[in-house]
Residue frames as a rotation matrix with the C-alpha (Angstrom) as fourth column:
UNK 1
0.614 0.293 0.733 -45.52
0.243 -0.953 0.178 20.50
0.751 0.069 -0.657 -60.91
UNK 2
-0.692 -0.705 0.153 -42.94
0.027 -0.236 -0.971 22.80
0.721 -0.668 0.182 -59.08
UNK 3
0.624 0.645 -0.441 -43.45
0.505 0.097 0.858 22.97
0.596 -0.758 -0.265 -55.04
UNK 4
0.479 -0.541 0.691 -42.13
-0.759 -0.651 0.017 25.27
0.441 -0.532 -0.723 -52.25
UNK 5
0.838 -0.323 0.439 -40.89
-0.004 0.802 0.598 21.59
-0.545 -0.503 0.671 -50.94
UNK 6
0.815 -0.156 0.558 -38.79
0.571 0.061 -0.819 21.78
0.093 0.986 0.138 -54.40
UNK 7
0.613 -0.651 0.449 -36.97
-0.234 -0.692 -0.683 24.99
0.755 0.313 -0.576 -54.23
UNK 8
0.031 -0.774 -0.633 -33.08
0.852 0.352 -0.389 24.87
0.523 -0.527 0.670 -53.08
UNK 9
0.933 0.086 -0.348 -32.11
0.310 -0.682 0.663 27.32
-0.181 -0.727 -0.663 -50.59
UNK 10
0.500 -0.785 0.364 -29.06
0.212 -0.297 -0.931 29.84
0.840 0.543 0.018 -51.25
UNK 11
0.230 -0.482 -0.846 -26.66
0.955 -0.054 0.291 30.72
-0.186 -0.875 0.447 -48.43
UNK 12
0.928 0.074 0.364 -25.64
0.265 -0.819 -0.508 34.04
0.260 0.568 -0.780 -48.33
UNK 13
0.153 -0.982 0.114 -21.82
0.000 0.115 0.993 33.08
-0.988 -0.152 0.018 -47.87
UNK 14
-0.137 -0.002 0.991 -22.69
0.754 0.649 0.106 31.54
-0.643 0.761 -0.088 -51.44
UNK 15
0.569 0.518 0.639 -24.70
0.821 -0.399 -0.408 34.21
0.044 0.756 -0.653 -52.89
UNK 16
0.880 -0.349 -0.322 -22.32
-0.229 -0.907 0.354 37.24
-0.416 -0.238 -0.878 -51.65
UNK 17
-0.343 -0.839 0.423 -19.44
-0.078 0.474 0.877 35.17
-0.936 0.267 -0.228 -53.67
UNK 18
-0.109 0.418 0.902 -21.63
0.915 0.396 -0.073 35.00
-0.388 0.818 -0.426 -56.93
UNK 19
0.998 -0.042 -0.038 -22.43
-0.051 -0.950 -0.307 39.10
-0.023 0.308 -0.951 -56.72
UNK 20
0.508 -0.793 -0.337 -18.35
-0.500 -0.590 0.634 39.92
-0.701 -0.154 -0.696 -56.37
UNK 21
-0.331 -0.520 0.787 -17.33
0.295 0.735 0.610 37.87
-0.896 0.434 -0.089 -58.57
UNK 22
0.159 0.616 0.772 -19.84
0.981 -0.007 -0.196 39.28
-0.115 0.788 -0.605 -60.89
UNK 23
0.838 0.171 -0.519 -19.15
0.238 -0.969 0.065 42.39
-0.491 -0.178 -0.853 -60.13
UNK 24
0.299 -0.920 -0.253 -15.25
-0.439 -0.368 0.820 41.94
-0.847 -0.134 -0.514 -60.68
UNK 25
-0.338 -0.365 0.867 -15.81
0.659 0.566 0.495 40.72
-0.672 0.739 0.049 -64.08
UNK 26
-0.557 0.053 -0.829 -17.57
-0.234 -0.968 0.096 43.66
-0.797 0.247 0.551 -65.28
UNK 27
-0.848 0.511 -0.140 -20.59
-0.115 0.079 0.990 42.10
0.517 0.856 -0.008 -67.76
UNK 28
0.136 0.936 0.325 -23.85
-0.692 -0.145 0.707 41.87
0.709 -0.321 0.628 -67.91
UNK 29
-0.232 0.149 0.961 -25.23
-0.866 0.419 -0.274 39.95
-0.444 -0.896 0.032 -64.41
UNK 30
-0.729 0.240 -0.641 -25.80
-0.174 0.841 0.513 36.12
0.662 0.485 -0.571 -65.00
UNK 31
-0.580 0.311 -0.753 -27.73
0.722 0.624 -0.299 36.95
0.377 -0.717 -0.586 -61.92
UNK 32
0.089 0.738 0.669 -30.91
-0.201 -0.644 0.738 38.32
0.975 -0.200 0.091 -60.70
UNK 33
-0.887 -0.021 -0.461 -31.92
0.436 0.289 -0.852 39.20
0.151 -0.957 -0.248 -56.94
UNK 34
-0.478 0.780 0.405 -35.67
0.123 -0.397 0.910 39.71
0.870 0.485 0.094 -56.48
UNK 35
-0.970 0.015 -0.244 -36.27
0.229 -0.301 -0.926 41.26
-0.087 -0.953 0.289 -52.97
UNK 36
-0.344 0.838 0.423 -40.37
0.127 -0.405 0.905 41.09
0.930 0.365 0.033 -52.62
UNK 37
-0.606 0.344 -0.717 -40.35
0.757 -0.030 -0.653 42.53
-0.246 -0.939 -0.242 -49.27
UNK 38
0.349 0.908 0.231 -43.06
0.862 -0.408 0.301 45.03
0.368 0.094 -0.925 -48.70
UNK 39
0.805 0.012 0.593 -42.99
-0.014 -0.999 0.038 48.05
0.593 -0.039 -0.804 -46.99
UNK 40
0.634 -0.767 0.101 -40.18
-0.123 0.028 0.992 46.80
-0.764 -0.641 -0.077 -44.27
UNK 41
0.575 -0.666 0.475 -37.60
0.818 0.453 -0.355 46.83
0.022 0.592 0.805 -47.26
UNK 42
0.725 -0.126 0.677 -37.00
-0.412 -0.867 0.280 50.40
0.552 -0.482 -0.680 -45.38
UNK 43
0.596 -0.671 0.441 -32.99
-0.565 0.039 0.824 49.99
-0.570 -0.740 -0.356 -43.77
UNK 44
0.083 -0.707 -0.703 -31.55
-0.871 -0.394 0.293 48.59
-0.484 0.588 -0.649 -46.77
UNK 45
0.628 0.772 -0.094 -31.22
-0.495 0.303 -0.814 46.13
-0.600 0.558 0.573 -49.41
UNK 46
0.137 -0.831 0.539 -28.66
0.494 0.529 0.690 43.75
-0.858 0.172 0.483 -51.44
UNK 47
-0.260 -0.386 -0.885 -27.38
-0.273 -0.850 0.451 45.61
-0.926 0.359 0.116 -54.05
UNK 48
-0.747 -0.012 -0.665 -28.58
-0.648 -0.211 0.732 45.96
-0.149 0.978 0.150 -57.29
UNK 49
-0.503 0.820 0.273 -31.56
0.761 0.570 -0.311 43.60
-0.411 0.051 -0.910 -56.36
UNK 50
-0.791 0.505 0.345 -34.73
-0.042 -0.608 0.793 44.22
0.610 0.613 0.502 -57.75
UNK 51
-0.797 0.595 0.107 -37.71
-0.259 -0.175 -0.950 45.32
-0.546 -0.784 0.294 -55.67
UNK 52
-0.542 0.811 -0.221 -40.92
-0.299 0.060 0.952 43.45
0.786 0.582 0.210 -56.55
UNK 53
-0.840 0.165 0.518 -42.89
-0.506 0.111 -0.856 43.64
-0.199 -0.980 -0.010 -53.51
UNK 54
-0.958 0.279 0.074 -45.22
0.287 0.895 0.342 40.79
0.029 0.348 -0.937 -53.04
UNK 55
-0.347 0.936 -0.055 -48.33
0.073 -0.032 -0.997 42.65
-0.935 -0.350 -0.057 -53.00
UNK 56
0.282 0.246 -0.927 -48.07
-0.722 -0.582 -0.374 43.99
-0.632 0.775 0.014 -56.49
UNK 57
-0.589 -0.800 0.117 -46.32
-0.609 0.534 0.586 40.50
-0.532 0.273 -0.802 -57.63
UNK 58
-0.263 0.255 0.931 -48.99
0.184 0.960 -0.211 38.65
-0.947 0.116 -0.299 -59.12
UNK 59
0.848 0.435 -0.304 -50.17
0.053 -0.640 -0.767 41.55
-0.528 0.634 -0.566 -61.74
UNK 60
0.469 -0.855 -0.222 -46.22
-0.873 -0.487 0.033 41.80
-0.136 0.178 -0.975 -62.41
UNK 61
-0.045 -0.468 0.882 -44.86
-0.067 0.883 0.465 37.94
-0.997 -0.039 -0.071 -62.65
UNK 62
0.761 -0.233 0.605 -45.07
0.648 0.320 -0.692 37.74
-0.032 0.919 0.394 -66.74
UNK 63
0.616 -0.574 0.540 -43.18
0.116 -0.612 -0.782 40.72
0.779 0.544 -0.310 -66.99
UNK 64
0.223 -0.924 0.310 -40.49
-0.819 -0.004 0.574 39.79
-0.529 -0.382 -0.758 -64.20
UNK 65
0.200 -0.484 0.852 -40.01
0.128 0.875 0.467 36.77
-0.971 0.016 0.237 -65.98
UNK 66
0.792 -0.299 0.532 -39.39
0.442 -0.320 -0.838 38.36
0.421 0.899 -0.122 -69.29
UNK 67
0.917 -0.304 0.259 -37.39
-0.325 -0.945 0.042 40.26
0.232 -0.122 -0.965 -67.57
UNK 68
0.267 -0.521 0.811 -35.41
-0.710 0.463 0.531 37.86
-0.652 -0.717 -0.246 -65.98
UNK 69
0.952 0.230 0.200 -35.19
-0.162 0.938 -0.305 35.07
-0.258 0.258 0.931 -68.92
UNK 70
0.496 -0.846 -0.194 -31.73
-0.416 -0.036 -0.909 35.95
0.762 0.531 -0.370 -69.89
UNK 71
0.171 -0.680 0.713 -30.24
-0.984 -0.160 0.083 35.47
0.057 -0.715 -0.696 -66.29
UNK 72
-0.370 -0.343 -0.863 -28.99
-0.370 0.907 -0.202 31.98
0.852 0.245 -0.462 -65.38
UNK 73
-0.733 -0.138 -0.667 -29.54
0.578 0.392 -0.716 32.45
0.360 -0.910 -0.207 -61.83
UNK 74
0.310 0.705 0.638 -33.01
-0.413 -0.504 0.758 34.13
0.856 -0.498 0.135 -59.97
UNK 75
-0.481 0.038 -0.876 -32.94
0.829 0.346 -0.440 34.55
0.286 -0.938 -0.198 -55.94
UNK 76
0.136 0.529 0.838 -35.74
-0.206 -0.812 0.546 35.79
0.969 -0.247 -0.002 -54.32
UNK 77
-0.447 -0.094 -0.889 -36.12
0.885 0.095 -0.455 36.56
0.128 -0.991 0.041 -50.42
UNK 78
0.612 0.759 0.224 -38.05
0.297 -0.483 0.824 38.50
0.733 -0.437 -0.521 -48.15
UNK 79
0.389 -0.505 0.770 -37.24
-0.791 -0.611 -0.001 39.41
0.471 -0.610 -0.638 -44.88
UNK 80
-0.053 -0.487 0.872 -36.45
-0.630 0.694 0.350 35.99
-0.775 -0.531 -0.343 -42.97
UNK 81
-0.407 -0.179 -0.896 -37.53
-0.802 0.539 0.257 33.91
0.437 0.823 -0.363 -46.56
UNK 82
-0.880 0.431 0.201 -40.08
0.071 0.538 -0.840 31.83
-0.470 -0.724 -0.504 -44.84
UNK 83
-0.002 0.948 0.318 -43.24
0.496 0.277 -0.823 32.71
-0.868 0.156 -0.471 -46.40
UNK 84
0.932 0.179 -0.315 -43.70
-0.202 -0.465 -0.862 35.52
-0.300 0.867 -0.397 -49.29
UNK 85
-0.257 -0.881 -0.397 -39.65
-0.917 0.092 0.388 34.72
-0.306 0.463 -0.832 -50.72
UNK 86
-0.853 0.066 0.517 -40.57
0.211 0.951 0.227 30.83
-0.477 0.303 -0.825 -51.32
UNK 87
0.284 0.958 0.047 -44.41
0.317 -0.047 -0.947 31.85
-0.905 0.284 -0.317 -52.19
UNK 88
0.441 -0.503 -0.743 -42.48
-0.772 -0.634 -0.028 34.40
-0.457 0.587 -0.668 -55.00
UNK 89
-0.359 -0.900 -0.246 -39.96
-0.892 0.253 0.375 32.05
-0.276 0.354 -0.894 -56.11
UNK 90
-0.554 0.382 0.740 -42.92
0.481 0.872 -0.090 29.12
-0.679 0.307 -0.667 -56.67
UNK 91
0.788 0.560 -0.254 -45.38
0.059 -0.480 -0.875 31.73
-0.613 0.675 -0.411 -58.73
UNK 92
0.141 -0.694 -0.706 -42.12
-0.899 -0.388 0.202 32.98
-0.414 0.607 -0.679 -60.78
UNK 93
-0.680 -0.033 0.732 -41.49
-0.004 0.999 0.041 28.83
-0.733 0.025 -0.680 -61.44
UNK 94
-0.117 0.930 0.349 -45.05
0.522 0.357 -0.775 28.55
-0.845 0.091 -0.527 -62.55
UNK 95
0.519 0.435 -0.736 -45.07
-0.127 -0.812 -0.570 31.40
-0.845 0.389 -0.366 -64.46
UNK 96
-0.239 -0.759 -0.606 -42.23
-0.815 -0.183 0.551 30.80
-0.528 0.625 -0.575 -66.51
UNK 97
-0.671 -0.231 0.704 -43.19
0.101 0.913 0.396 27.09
-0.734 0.337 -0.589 -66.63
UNK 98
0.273 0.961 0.047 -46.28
0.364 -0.058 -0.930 28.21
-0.890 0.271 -0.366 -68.00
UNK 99
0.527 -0.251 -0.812 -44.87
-0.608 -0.779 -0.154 31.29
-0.594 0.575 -0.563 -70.60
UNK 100
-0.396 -0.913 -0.103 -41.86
-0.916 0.384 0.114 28.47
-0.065 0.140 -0.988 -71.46
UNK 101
0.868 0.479 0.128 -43.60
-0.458 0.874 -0.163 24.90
-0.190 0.083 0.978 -72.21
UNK 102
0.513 -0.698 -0.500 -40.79
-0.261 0.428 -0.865 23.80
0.818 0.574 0.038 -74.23
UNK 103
0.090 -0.826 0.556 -38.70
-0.583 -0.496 -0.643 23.81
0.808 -0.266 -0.527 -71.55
UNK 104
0.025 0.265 0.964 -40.38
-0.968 0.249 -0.044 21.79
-0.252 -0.932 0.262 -69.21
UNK 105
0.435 0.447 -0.781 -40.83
-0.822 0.552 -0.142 18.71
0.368 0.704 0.608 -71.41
UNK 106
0.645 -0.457 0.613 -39.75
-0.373 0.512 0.774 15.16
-0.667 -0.728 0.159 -69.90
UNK 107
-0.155 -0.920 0.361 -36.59
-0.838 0.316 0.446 13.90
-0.524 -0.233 -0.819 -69.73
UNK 108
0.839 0.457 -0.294 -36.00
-0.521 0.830 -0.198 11.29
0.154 0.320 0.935 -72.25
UNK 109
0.764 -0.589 -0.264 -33.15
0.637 0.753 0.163 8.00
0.103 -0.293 0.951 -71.63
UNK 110
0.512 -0.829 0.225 -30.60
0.807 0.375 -0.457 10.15
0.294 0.416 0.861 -72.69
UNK 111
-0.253 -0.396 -0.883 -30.52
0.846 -0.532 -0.004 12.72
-0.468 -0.748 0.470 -70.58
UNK 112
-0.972 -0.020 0.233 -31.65
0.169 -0.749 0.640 15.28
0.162 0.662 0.732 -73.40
UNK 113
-0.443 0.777 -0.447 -35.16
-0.448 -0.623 -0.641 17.17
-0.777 -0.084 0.624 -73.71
UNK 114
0.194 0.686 0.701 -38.04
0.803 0.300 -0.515 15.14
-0.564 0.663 -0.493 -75.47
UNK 115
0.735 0.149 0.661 -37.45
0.677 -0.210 -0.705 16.74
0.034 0.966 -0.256 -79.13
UNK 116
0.949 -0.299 -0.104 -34.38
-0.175 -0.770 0.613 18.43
-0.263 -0.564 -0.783 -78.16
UNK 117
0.814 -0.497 0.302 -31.81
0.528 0.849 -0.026 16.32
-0.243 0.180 0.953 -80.10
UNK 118
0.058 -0.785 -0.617 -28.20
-0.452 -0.572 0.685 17.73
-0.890 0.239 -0.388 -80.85
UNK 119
0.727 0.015 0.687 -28.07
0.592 0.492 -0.638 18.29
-0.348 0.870 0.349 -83.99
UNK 120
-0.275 -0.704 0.655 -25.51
0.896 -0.434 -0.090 20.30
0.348 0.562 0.750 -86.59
UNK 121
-0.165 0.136 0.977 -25.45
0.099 -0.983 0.154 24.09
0.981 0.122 0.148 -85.58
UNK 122
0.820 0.403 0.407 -26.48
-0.269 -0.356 0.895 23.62
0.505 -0.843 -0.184 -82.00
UNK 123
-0.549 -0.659 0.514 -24.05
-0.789 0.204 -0.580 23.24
0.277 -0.724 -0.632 -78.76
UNK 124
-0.760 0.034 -0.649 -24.32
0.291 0.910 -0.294 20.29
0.581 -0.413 -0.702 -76.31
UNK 125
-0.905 0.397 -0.153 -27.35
0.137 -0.068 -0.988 21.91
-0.402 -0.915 0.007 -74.66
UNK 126
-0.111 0.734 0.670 -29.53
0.992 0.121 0.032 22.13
-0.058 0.668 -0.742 -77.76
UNK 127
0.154 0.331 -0.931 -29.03
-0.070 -0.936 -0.345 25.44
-0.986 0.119 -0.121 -78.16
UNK 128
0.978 0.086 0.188 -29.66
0.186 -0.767 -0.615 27.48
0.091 0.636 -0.766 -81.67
UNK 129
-0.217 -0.953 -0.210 -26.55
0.873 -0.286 0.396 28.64
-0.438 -0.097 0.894 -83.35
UNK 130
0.325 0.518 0.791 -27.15
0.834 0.237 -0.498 31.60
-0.445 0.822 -0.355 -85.01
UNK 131
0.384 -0.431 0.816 -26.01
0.923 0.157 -0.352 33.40
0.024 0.889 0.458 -87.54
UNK 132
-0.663 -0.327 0.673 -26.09
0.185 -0.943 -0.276 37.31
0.725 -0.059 0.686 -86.87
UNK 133
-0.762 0.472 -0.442 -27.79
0.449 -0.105 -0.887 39.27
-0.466 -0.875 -0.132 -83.85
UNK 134
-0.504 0.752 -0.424 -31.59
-0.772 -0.613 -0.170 40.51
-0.388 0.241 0.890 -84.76
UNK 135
-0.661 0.542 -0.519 -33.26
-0.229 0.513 0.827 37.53
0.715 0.666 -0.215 -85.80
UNK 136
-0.235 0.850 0.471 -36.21
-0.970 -0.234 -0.062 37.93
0.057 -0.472 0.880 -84.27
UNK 137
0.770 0.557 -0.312 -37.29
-0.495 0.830 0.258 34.87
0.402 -0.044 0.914 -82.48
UNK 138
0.148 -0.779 -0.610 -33.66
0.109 0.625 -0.773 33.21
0.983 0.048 0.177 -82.23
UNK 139
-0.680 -0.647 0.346 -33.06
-0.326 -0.156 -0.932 34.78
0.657 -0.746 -0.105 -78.99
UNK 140
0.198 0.932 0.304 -36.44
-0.976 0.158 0.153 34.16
0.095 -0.326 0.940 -77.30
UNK 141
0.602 0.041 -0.797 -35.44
-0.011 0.999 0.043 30.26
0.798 -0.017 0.602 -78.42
UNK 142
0.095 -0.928 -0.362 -32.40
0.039 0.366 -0.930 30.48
0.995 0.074 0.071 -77.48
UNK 143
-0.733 -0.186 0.655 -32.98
-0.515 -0.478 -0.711 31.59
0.445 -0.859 0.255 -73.72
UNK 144
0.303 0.953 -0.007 -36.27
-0.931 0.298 0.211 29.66
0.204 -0.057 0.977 -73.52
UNK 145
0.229 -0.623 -0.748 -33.84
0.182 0.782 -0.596 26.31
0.956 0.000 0.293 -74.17
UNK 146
-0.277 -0.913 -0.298 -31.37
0.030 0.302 -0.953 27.14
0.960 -0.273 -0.056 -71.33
UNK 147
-0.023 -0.058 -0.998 -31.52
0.749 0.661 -0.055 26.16
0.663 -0.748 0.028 -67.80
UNK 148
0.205 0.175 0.963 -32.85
-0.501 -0.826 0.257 28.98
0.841 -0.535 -0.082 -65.30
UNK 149
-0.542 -0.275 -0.794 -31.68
0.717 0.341 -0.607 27.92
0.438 -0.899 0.012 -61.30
UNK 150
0.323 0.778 0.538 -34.28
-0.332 -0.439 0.835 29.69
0.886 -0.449 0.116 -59.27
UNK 151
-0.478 -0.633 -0.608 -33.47
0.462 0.408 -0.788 29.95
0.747 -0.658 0.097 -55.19
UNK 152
0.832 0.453 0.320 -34.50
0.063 -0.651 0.756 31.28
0.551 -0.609 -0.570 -52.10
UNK 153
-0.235 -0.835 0.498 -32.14
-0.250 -0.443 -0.861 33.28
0.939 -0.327 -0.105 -49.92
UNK 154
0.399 0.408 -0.821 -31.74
0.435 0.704 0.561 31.42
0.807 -0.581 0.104 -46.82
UNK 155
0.142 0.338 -0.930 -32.81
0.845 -0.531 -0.064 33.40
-0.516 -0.777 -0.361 -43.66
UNK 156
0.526 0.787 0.324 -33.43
0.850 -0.502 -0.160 36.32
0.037 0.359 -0.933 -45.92
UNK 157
0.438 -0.530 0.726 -32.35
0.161 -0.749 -0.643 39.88
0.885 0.399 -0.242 -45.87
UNK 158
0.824 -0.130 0.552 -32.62
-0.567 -0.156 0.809 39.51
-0.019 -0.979 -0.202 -42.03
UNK 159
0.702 -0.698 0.143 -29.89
0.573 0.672 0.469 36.63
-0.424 -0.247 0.871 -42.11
UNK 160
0.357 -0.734 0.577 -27.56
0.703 -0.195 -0.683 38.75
0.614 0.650 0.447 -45.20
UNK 161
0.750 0.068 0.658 -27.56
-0.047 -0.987 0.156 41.78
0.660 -0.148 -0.737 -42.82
UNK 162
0.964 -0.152 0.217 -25.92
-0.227 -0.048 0.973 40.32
-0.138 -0.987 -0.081 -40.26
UNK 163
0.324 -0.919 0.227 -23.04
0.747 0.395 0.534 39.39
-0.580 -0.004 0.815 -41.94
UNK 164
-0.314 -0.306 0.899 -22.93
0.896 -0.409 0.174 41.99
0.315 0.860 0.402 -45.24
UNK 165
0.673 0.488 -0.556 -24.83
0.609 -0.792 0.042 45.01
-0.420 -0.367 -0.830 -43.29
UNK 166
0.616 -0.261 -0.743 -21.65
-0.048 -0.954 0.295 47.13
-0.786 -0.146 -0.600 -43.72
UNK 167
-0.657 -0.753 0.025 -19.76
-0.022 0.052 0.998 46.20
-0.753 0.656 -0.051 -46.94
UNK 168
-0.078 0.684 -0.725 -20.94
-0.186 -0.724 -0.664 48.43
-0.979 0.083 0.184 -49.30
UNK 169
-0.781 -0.360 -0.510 -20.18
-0.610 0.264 0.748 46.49
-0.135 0.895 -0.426 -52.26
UNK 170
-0.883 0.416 -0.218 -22.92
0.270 0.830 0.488 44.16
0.384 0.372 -0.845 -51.45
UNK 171
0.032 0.786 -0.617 -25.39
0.936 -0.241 -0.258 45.97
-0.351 -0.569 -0.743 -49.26
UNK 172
-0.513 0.100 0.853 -27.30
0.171 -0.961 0.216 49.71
0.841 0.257 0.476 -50.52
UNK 173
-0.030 0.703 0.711 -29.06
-0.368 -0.669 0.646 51.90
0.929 -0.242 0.279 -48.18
UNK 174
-0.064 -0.035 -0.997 -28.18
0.782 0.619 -0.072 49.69
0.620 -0.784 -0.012 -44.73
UNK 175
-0.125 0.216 0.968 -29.70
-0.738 -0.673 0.055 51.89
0.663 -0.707 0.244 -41.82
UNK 176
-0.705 -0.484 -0.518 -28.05
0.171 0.593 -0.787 50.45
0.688 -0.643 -0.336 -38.86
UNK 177
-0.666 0.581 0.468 -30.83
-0.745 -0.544 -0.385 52.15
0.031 -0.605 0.796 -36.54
UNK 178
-0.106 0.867 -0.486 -33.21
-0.976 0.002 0.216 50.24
0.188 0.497 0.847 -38.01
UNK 179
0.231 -0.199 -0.952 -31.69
0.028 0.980 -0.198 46.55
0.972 0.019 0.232 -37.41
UNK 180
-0.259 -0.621 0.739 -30.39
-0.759 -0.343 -0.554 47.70
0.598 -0.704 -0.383 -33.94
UNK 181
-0.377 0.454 0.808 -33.15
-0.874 0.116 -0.473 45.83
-0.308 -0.884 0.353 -31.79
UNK 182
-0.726 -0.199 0.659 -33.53
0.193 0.860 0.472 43.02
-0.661 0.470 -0.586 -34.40
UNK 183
-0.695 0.699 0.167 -36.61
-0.128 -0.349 0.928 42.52
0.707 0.624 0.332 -36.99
């Protein structure tokens, strides 16, 4: 079973190189940000992140992780990422592991997924080829199969500000007032 001991930590040198980059390709995001501060999420915010604030987060965790199954990459964070950003980013784990069984299955010799064999039609990751878009079900597999990377943002929004506060490509709503005197 996953553990907050488990999860990797993101820089936010790293993660502010993953959003521009995404940005400056111009498709859908391979990447989610899942900001569950609370009410201090007042003075701004990483762009295009999603707000699931951790009070309302357990009633809401199936349906962020539907929401989220497509991305490759999830980072969540709080304000410093110390307590409710790891707490968030182990439930969201769970949840999926739970929703997603398949997925979790052990590791046999070969490095492949008990019952996961490459066969004809699939890629080297056991994915589903398939034939036309709408087949109901295919995608569901097909996202269910692939590898999700799941992070915490290390020292939080409090750590991103200090470097991204004013570049407006990566930061919304930054009220400088607000950070003046620290958090």
């Amino acid at each position: 079973m996953s553990s907050i001991a488990n999860l990797q930590r993101l820089p936010a040198s790293e993660l502010s190189k993953i959003l521009l980059a995404e940005q400056e390709a111009a498709t859908n995001p391979t990447i989610a940000v899942v900001d569950v501060r609370d009410d201090d999420r007042i003075g701004g915010h990483i762009k295009n992140s999603i707000h699931a604030p951790s009070n309302t987060l357990d009633a809401k965790m199936p349906t962020l992780v539907r929401q989220l199954a497509d991305k490759k990459t999830v980072v969540f964070h709080c304000a410093l990422s110390q307590q409710r950003g790891p707490s968030a980013a182990i439930k969201y784990v769970r949840e999926r592991e739970r929703m997603f069984p398949r997925r979790h299955k052990a590791s046999t010799e070969d490095g492949g997924k008990e019952g996961e064999k490459q066969t004809e039609g699939s890629d080297i990751l056991g994915k589903k080829a398939t034939a036309g878009e709408g087949e109901e079900g295919k995608e569901e597999e097909r996202v269910e199969e692939e590898e999700q990377k799941i992070y915490v943002l290390d020292q939080g929004f409090v750590g991103w500000q200090q470097v991204y506060a004013d570049d407006e490509r990566l930061t919304e709503g930054y009220r400088k007032e607000v950070w003046e005197n620290g958090y």
